[in-house]
Each structure stands twice: as C-alpha cells, then as structure tokens.
C-alpha positions as CSV (number, residue, x, y, z in Angstrom):
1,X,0.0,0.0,0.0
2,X,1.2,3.5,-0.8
3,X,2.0,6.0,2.0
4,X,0.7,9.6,1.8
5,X,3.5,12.6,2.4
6,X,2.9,14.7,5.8
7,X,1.6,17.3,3.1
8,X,-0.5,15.3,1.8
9,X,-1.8,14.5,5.1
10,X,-2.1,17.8,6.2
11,X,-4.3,19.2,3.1
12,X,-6.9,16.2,3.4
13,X,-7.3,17.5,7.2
14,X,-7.8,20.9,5.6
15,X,-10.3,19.8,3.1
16,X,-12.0,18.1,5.8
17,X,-12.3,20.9,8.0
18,X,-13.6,23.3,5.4
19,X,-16.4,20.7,4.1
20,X,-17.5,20.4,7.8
21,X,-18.0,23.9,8.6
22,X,-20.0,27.0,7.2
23,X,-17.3,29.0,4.9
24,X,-15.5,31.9,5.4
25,X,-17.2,35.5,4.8
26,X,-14.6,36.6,2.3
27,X,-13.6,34.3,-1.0
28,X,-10.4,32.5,-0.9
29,X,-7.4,31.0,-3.4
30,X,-5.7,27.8,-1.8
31,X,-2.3,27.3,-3.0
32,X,0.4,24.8,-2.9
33,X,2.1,26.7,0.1
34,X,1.9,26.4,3.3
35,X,0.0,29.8,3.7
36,X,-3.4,30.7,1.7
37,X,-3.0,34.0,0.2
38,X,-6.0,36.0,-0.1
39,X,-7.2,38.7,-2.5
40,X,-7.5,42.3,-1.4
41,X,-4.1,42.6,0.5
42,X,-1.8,41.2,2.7
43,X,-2.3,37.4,4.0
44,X,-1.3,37.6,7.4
45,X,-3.4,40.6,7.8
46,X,-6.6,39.3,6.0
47,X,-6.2,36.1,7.9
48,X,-6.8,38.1,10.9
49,X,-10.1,40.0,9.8
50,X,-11.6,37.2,8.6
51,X,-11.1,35.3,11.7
52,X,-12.4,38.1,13.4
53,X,-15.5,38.2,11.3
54,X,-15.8,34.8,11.1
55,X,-15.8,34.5,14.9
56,X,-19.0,36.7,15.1
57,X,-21.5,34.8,12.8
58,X,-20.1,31.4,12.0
59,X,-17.7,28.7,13.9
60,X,-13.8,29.4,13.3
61,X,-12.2,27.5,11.3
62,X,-7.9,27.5,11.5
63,X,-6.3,26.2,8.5
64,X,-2.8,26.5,9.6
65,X,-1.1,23.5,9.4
66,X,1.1,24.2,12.2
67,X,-1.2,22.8,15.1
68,X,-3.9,20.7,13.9
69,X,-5.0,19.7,17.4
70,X,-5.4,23.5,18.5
71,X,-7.4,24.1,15.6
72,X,-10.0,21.5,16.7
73,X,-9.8,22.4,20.4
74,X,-10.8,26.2,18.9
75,X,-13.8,24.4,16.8
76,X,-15.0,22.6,19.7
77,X,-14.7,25.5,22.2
78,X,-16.5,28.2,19.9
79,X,-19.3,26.0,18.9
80,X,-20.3,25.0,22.9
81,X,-19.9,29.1,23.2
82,X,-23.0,28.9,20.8
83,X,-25.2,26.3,22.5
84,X,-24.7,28.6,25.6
85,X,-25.9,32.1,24.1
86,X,-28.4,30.3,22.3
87,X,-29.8,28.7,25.4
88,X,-29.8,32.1,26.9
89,X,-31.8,33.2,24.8
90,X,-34.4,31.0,24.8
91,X,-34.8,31.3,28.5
92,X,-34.8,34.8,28.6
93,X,-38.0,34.9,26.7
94,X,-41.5,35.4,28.2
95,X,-42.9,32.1,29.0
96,X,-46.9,31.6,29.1
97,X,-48.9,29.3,30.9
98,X,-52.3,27.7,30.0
99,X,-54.2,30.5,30.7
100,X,-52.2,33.0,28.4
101,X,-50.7,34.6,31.5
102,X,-46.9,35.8,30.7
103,X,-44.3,34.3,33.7
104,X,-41.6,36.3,33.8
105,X,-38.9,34.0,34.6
106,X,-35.3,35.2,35.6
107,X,-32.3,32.8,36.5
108,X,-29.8,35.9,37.5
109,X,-28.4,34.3,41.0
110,X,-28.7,36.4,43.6
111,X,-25.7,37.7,45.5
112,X,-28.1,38.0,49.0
113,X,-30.9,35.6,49.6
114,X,-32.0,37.9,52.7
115,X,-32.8,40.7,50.3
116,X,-35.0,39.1,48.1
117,X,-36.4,36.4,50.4
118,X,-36.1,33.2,48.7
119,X,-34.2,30.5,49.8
120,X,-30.8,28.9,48.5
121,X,-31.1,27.9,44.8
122,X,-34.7,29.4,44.7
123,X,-35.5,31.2,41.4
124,X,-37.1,34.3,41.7
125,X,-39.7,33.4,38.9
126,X,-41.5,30.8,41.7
127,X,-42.5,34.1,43.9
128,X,-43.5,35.8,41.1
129,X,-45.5,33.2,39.7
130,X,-47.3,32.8,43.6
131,X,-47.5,36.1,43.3
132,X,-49.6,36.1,40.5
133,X,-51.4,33.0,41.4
134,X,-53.0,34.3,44.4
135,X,-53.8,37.4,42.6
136,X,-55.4,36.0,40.3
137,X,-57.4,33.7,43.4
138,X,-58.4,36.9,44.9
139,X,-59.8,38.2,42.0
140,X,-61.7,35.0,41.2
141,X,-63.1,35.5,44.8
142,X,-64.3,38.7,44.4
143,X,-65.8,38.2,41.3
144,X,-67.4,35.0,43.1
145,X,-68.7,37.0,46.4
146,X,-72.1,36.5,47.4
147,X,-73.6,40.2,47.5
148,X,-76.5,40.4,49.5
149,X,-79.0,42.7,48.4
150,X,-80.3,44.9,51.5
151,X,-83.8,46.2,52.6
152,X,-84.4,49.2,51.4
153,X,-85.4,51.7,54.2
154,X,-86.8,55.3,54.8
155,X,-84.3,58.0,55.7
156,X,-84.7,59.7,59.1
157,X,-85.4,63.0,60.1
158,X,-86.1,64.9,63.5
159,X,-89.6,65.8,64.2
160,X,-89.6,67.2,67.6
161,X,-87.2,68.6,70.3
162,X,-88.0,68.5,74.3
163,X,-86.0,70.0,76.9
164,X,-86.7,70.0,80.4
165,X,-83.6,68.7,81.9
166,X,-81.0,70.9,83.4
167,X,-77.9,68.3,83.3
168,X,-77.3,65.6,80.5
169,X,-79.9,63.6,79.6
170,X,-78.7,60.1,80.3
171,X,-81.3,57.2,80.3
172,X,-84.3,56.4,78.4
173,X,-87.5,53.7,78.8
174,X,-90.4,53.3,76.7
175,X,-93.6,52.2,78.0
176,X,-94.9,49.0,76.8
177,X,-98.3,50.6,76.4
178,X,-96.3,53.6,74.3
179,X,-98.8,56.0,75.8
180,X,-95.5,58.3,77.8
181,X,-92.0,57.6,78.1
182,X,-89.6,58.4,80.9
183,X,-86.2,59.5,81.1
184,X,-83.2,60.1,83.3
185,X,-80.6,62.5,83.6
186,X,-78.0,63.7,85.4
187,X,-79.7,66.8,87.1
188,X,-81.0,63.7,89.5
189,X,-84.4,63.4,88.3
190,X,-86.7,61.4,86.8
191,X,-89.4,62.7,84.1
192,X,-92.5,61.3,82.8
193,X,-93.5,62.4,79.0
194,X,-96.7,61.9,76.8
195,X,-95.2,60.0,73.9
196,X,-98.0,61.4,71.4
197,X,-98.0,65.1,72.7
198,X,-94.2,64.8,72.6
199,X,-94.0,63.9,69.3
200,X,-95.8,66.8,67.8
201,X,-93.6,68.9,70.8
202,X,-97.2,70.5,72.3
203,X,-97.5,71.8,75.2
204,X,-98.1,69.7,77.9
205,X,-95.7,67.0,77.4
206,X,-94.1,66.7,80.5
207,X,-96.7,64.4,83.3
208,X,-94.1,64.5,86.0
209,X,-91.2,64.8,87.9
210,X,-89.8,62.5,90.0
211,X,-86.8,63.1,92.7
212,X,-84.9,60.9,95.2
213,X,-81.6,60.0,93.3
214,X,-78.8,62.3,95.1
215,X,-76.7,61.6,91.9
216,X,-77.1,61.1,87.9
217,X,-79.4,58.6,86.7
218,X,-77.7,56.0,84.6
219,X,-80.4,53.7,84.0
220,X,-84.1,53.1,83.8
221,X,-86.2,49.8,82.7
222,X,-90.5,49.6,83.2
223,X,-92.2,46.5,83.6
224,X,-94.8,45.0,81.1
225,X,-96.2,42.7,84.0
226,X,-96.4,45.5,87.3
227,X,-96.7,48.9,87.4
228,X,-93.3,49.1,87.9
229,X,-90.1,51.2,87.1
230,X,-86.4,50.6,88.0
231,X,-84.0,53.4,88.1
232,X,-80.3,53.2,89.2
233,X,-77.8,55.6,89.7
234,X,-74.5,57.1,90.2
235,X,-75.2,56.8,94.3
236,X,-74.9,53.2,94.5
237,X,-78.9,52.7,94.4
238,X,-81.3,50.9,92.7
239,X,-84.7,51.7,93.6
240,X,-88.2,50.4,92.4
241,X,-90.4,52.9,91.8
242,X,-94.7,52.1,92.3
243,X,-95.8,54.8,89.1
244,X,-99.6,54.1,90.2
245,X,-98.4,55.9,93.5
246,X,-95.5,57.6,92.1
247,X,-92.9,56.8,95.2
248,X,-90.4,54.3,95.5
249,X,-91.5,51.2,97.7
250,X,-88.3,48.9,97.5
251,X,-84.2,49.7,97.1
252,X,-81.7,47.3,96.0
253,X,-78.6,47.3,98.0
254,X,-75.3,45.2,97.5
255,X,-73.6,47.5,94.6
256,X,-70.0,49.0,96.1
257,X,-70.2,51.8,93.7
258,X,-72.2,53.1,90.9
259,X,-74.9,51.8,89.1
260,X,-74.3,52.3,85.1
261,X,-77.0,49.8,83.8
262,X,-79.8,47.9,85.0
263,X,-82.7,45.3,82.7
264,X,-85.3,43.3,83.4
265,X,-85.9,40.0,82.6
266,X,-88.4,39.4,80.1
267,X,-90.5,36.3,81.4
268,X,-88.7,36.2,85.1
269,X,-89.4,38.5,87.8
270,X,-85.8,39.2,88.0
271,X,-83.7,42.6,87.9
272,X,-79.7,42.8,86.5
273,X,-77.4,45.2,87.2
274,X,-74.2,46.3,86.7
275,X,-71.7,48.7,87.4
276,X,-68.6,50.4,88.5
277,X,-67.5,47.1,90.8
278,X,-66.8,45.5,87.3
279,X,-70.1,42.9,88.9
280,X,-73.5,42.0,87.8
281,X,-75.8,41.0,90.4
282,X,-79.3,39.8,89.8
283,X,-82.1,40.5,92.2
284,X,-85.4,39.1,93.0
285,X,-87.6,42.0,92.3
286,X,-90.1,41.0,94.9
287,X,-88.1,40.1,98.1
288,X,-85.0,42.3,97.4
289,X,-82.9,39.9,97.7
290,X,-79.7,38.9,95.5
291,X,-79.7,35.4,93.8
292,X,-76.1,36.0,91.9
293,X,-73.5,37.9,91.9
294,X,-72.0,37.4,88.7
295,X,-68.1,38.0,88.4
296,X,-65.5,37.8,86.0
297,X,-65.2,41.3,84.1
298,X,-62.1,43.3,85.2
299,X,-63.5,46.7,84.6
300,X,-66.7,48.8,84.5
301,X,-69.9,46.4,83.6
302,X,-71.3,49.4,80.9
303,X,-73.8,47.5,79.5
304,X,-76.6,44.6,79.9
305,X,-79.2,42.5,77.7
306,X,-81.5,39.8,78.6
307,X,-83.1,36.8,76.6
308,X,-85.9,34.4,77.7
309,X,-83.6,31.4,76.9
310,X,-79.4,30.7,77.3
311,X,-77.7,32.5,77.4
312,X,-80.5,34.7,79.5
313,X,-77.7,37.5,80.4
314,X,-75.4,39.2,78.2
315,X,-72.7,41.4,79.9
316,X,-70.0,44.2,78.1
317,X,-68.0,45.8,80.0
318,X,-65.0,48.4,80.1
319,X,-62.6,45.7,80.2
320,X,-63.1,45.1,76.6
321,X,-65.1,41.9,76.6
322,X,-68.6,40.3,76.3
323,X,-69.8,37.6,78.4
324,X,-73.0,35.4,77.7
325,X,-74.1,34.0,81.3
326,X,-76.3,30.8,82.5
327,X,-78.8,32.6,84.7
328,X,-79.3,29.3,86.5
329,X,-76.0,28.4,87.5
330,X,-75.2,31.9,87.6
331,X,-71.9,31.0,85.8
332,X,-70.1,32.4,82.6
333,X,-70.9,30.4,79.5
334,X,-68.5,32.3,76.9
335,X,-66.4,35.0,76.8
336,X,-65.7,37.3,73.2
337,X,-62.9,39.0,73.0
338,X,-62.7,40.3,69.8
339,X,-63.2,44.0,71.0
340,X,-60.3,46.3,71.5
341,X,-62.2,49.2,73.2
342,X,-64.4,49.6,75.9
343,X,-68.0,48.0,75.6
344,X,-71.2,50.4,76.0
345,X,-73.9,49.5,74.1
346,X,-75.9,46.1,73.4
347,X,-78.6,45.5,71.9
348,X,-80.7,42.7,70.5
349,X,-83.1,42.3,67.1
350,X,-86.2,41.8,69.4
351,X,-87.0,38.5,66.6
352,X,-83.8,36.9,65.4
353,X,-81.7,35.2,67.6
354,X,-78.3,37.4,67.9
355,X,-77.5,40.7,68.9
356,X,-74.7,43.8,68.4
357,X,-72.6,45.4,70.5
358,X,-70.6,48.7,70.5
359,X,-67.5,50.2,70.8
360,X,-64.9,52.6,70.3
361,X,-63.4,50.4,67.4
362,X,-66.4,48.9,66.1
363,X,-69.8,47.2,65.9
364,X,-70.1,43.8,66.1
365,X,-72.9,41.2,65.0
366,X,-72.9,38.3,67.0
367,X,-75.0,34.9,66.9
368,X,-76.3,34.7,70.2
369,X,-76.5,31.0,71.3
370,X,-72.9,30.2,71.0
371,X,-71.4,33.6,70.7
372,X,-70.6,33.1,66.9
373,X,-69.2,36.0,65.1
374,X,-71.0,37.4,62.2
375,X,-70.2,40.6,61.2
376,X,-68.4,44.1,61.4
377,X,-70.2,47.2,61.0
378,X,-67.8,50.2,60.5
379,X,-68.3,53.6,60.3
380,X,-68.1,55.5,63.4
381,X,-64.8,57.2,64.4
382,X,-65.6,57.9,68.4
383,X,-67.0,56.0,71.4
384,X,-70.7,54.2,70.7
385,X,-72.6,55.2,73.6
386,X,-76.0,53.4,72.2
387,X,-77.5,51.4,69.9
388,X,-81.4,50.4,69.6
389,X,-82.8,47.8,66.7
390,X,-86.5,47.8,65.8
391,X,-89.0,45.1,64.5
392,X,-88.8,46.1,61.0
393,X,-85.3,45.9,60.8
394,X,-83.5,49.0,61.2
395,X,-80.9,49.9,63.7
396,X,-79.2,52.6,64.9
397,X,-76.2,53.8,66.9
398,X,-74.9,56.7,68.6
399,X,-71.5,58.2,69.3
400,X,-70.2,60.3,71.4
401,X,-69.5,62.9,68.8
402,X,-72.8,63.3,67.4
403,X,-72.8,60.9,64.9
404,X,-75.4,58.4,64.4
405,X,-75.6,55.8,61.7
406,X,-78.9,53.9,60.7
407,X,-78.5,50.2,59.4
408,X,-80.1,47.3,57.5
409,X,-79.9,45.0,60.2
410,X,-79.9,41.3,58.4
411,X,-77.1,42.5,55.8
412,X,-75.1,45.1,57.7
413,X,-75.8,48.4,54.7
414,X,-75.6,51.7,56.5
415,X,-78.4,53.2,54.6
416,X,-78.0,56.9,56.3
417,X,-75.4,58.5,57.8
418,X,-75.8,61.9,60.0
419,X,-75.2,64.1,63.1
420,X,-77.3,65.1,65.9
421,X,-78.2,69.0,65.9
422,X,-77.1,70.6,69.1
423,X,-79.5,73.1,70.4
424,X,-78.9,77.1,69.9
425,X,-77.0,78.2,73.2
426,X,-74.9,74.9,73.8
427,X,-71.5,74.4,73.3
428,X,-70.5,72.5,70.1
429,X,-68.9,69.6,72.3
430,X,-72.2,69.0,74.0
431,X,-73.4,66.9,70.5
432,X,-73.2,63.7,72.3
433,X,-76.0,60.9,72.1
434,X,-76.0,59.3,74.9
435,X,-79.3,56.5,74.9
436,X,-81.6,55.9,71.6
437,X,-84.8,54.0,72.7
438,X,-87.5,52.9,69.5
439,X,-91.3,53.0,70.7
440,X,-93.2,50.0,70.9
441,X,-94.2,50.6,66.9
442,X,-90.9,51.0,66.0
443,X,-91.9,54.1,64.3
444,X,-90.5,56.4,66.2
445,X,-86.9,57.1,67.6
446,X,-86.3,59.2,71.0
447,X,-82.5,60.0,71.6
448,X,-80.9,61.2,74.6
449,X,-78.3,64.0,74.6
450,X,-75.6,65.7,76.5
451,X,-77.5,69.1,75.3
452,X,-79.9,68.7,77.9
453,X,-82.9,68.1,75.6
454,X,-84.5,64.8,74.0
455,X,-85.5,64.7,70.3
456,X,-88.0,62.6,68.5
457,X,-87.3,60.8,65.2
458,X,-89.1,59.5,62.3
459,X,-89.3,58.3,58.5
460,X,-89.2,60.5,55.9
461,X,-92.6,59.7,54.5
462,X,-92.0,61.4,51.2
463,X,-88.9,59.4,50.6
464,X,-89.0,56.2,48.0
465,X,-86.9,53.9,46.0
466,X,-86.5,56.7,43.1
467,X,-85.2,59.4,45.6
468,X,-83.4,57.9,48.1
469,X,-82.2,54.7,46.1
470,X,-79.4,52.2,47.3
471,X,-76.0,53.0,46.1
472,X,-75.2,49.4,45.1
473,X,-71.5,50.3,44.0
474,X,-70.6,51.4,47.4
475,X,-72.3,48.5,48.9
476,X,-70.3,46.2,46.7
477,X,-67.0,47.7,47.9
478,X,-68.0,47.2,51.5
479,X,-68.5,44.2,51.0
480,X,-65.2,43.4,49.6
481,X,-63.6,45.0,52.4
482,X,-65.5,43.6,54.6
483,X,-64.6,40.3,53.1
484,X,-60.4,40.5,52.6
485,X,-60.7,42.2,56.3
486,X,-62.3,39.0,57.6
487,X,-59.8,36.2,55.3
C-alpha cells in the first residue's frame, strides 16, 4: 500500500475541516504553500479580519497547518460558546402558561438571599409566579362573592325637640303601652313624658317629675307585667319605683359603687345590674334579695341585655369583653374577646336570635346561642354610647360625637349616615348621644343627649326607592372590604 506525504496529510485534514463547517465571509485561493494568500491585500493581515469576522456569525475555522490539534480544540470550544448564548436566549423569553398569563422567569443568582427572600437555589420566577397565582385567586373570589342585596329603608329625620332637663340627659325607657315615656338624667331626676304630645312637641308633654336620686341617673327599665319602674344611679342605688303611687317602695342594696345599667328579665321577675365594681348581680324584684352575683369582668360592667332562653344575660364591659351567662348556674358560659375598646352598648333584634354590640373600634354582629361571630359594622370614628334595633329591621347607633348611623340590620348596609343637631345656646362639644330607645311601633326614635334636651325621630314619609335609592357600587365595595378584612 502507498503511503501519503505529511503534506499530503495535512491538506486532506484541511479539506475536511472546510467541508464540515460553514465557509468563510470573504472568497479564498488555496495554493500549494503552506500559507493561503487571499485577495485584497496582505495574507497575514486578511487572515486576521476574517477570523475576526468569522468569529462573530459562524464557527472558526484555522487552517494552519502548524497545530492541527489546536485548531479543533478552537472548533469545539466556539461551537459549545453557541449552544450557551443560544440557550440564553431562549430562557430569557417570556414564557406563558395555559391560561395565556406571561411568567416572567429570571435565573440571575442572587448575590443576597435575605434581600429578596427566597431560599438557596430558589429562582425568583416561583415568587412571582405565587405572586400572580394568588392574585389571580383573589380576583376570582371577588368576582365569586355572594352580595346580598339589602332592605331598602326610609331615611330619618327629627320631628320634635324636648328639653326640660338641666344636666345631660342620660337614660331612656319606653312604655310597653307607648302612651308616655320616661327619662333620666343627670340633674338627679326622673321625668314622665306623653309619647304622642311629645311627638308633635305641644305643650303639655311633661306628666311629672320625679326626685330621690342624690346623683345622675344612669339607668331606667318599666315592667310589662307591674306597674313598675327601676332606676339606678351614680349613688350606688337601685330603687323600684310604684308609678300608680308615684314613690319608690323597695331599694336594692349590694352595689360597692355606681350603678351604670340595669334590665329586666323578660319572662322572670328578676332585675340585672351592673356597674362600677366590674359585677353583675341579679335581684329578686319581689323580696330584694340577691340570687347572683356574677363576676368575672375586670372593669366597669357598661352595658346589659337579657333573653328568655341561654344565654339569658349578656354582659359588656370596660374591660373590653362580652360575656354570655347561665342565669341558673349563675356561671359564665363564653367570653368574646374580639373587642379592643371599651363595651357600651348592646342591643338585641327583638325576633332573630343574635344581637350587636358597640364600641370605640367597632360594631359587632354576633349569633347569640354560642357567641358566633358574624359581622363588622364600620363607620363611626368615636366612642358608641347606644344602639337600639327595631322590628322592622332597622338599627341605629350613637357616638359620642354626634354621629349616628342607621343600618339594614340582616345584611349590615348603613343606609344613612348623619349628626345630631345641638340646640342654639350649647356648646359644640355637648353633640353627644347618649341613649336611643324605638317606641313600641318602632316608628319612632327618642335620643338622649348631652345638650340637655330629648329629640323625637321619624321616616321620611316622602322618601321612595326613586329618591333615596341604594348605592349598590358602594355596597359592593363594603363588601369586599369587609370580606379580605375578615380572610
């Protein structure tokens, strides 16, 4: 067999090499020698820009015959330089998932894991893509939220204005026959008022005054079974007063300091109290004496409501908590703690079974066998002194500053929002509301107020769906509030 030369050798490699591989930009003469010459100058020199050119769009190739090995080392090392930009590139465009969303993905590692929160060999791309995720979830929920539609209800509007009182107005009982009304204040009287004459303000309004308090009446409850009223006070007392007589025949003694609250039970002959010695004691209205003494609360018992079933006593307090009671064990059943301000109003729908309470940060709904949260009701900005819920429906609070807000009970839509009017001559601090009390009817609202007077409330009988409608886009957005507030 004949032997090739070492040139021959050498140009088959070159042949080789050039066959395998895209060709050079510029057009090239090979030649015998052991340099190619090429046209449009000096060889060594056009070697070099096309190498250089080369190296920018296609793989170089070396056709030297000096160092073959080098010149494949070269190939090799160029073309993996390739596969890498090229796999760059394809992960640095925008990736989509099924749904047509763009994930932005981005493999940069990150010099500090602390800064950008991820752990070790975590790509950034999963946060963003959670991100995304769960915004996409909330707005699925949203768009998924059960909206309830609320009542529609009358605005309200004051009617008539009383005054009689010569200190603040603190207390306020409706009679169950709705013929008069009384109320207490803290000039240390009580006073008897014609609900019909004072709700056309005529003359005549006022039936009587009653004394015997030695300070500012905090609380007042009349009977629907006895001629009966119950008044206590800042004096430590709690008297029962005979109205067919007009004089007090028994007193209540066992409080350590003042009397804030007082209500009757509504199918026991039993009295509740509570006040500044953070108790509640319950009395038998007939021989004075106490059955419980119910303790627990750590501050001021502000407020008291009573059901004809269990829990039959429900407590708030200036210790921030709400306690539902078994009247026969005379023991605490639950405690709620979700308030974070003093308690000072409670009230109850007088036909579903739950009931709201107020405070400085809110108004609660809450189911009132187990003490099952429902919902919040925000709008006021200061301290809820009272709150009062009638048959049809509609509830209202007042705060210390004036305001008062009127709701849709069952779905929680504040349907009107105003302010007391302080009468001409009082100071503008003395807008507080301090007890709201509905009539029998429900028609009618009777407020109680640190401007000495007592004003009378009632629908807007012109008002209708056309001009006073429901502002449903509003509603919606509490709603959704309401809702990421709660999740």
């Amino acid at each position: 067999m004949t032997s090739l030369s070492s040139s021959s050798k050498s140009s088959l490699k070159r042949s080789r090499n050039l066959f395998a591989t895209p060709a050079p930009l510029a057009r090239y003469s090979p030649t015998t020698s052991s340099t190619q010459s090429y046209e449009g100058g000096d060889a060594e020199s056009t070697s070099l820009k096309i190498t250089y050119k080369a190296s920018k769009y296609y793989p170089v190739v070396t056709t030297t015959e000096d160092d073959d090995d080098a010149a494949e080392s070269s190939v090799q090392k160029t073309l993996q330089t390739a596969r890498e930009a090229q796999s760059k590139k394809s992960k640095s465009a925008p990736q989509t998932n099924n749904t047509g969303a763009i994930i932005i993905v981005n493999d940069t590692p990150s010099s500090s894991t602390a800064s950008t929160g991820l752990l070790p060999g975590q790509k950034s791309g999963v946060a963003k893509k959670s991100t995304l995720t769960s915004l996409a979830i909330t707005e699925r929920k949203e768009k998924n939220l059960n909206i309830p539609k609320p009542e529609w209800h009358a605005p309200w509007k004051i009617k008539s204005v009383i005054s009689g009182h010569l200190g603040w107005v603190r207390s306020i009982a409706v009679d169950p026959s709705n013929e008069f009304f009384v109320t207490g204040s803290a000039d240390r009287t009580i006073k008897v008022w014609d609900l019909p004459k004072a709700s056309t303000a005529s003359s005549g309004a006022l039936k009587l005054t009653l004394t015997g308090h030695i300070n500012a009446v905090r609380g007042l409850a009349l009977s629907d079974r006895h001629p009966y009223m119950f008044s206590c006070a800042e004096d430590k007392m709690v008297k029962c007063w005979d109205l067919e007589c007009n004089k007090v025949i028994r007193q209540y003694h066992g409080h350590l300091s003042g009397v804030f609250c007082l209500k009757l039970h509504p199918t026991l002959d039993v009295l509740i109290t509570g006040g500044r010695d953070s108790v509640a004691r319950v009395w038998d209205i007939r021989t004075k004496n106490q059955i419980h003494c119910l303790t627990g609360h750590e501050g001021t018992v502000a407020s008291i409501q009573t059901n004809a079933t269990d829990p039959q006593i429900i407590t708030g307090s200036h210790d921030s908590t709400v306690k539902l009671w078994d009247l026969a064990a005379g023991k605490c059943m639950t405690t709620l703690t979700h308030h974070k301000k003093s308690i000072r109003a409670i009230t109850r729908h007088p036909r579903e079974f739950s009931f709201v309470t107020g405070a400085a940060d809110n108004i609660k709904k809450w189911q009132t066998k187990d003490g099952r949260f429902i919902q919040n009701l925000p709008g006021h900005n200061a301290v809820v002194n009272a709150l009062a819920c009638n048959t049809d429906g509609v509830m209202v609070s007042a705060a210390d500053n004036g305001s008062m807000r009127f709701w849709d009970y069952k779905t929680g839509h504040n349907f009107q929002s105003t302010s007391t009017i302080v009468q001409p001559g009082s100071l503008d601090a003395e807008c507080g509301v301090f007890a709201t009390e509905f009539d029998v009817t429900g028609t009618r609202l009777i407020t109680a107020e640190a401007d000495k007077t007592i004003k009378i409330w009632k629908e807007d009988e012109d008002a209708n769906e056309v001009t006073d409608p429901i502002d449903m886009k509003e509603w919606r957005r509490a709603c959704i509030r309401e809702s990421k507030g709660r999740y």
